[in-house]
N, C-alpha and C positions, 0 to 999 in steps of 0.2 A: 468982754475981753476979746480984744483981735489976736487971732491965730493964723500966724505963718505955714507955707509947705512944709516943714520938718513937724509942726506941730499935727496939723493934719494927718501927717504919713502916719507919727506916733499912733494917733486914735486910731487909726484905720489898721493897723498893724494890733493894739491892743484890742480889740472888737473882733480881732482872728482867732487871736489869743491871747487871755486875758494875763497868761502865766511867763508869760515873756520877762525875764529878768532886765535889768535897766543894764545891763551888760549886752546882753543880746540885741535890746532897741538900738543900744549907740554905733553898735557896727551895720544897722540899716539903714541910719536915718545920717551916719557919719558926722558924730559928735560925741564928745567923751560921754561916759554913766554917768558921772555927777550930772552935766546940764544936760542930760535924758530924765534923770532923775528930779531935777530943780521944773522943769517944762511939766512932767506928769502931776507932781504937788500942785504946781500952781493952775491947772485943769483939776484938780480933785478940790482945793480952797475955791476957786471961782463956781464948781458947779456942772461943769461940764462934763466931768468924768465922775460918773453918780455912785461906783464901784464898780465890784469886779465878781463874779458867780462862779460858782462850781455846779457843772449838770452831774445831775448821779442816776446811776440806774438801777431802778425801783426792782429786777431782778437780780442784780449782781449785789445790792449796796446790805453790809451787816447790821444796817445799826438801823434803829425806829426810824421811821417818816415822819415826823406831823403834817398835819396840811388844816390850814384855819380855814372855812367854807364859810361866806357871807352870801346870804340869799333875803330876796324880797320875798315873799309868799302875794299870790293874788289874792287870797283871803286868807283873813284873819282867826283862826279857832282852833281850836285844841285838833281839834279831826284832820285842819288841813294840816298840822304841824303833824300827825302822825303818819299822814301820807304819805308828806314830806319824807320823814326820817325814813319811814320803808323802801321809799323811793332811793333814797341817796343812798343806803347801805345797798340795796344794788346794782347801782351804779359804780358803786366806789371801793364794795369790801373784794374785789378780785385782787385790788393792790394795797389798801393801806386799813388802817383800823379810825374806826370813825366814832367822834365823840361827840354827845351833844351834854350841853349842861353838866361838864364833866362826867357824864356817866357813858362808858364803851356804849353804844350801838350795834355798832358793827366790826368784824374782824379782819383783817386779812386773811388772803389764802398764799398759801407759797408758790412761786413761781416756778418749778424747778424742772 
């Protein structure tokens, strides 16, 4: 898909901020909301626009964290997997609660 300057600006303006209403974009990029709107679709259905994030912060945020942890081990055995786990709760339990094999590991600590 070729992407004109208005389309460009769009992205570059959405990747500032993701929360830009298609009312706001059209008075940047001077073009109604609907074809602000019709432009963004057609960058989300092609590909281009992969979605849109929300950062939260791990002190301020009320509600659970998950966070899924994909790791290689350099060896394989029960010992290194316990290392493992020890290692990563603390690394990891100052901010969030860590689960392995469904079972808690580790816990958070409050930030406050």
């Amino acid at each position: 898909m070729a992407l004109d300057d208005r389309d460009q600006r769009i992205l570059t303006l959405l990747q500032a901020d993701a929360w830009l209403s298609y009312e706001a974009l059209s008075r940047k990029v001077n073009l109604s909301a609907s074809a602000v709107q019709r432009r963004v679709e057609r960058m989300i259905a092609s590909g281009i626009i992969l979605g849109a994030r929300a950062e939260v912060s791990v002190q301020d945020a009320q509600a659970p964290l998950t966070i899924f942890l994909v790791a290689e081990l350099e060896e394989e055995s029960r010992a290194a997997l316990k290392r493992f786990s020890a290692e990563a709760v603390v690394a990891i339990a100052p901010f969030f609660t860590v689960v392995h094999n469904k079972k808690t590991v580790g816990r958070a600590l409050r930030l406050d």
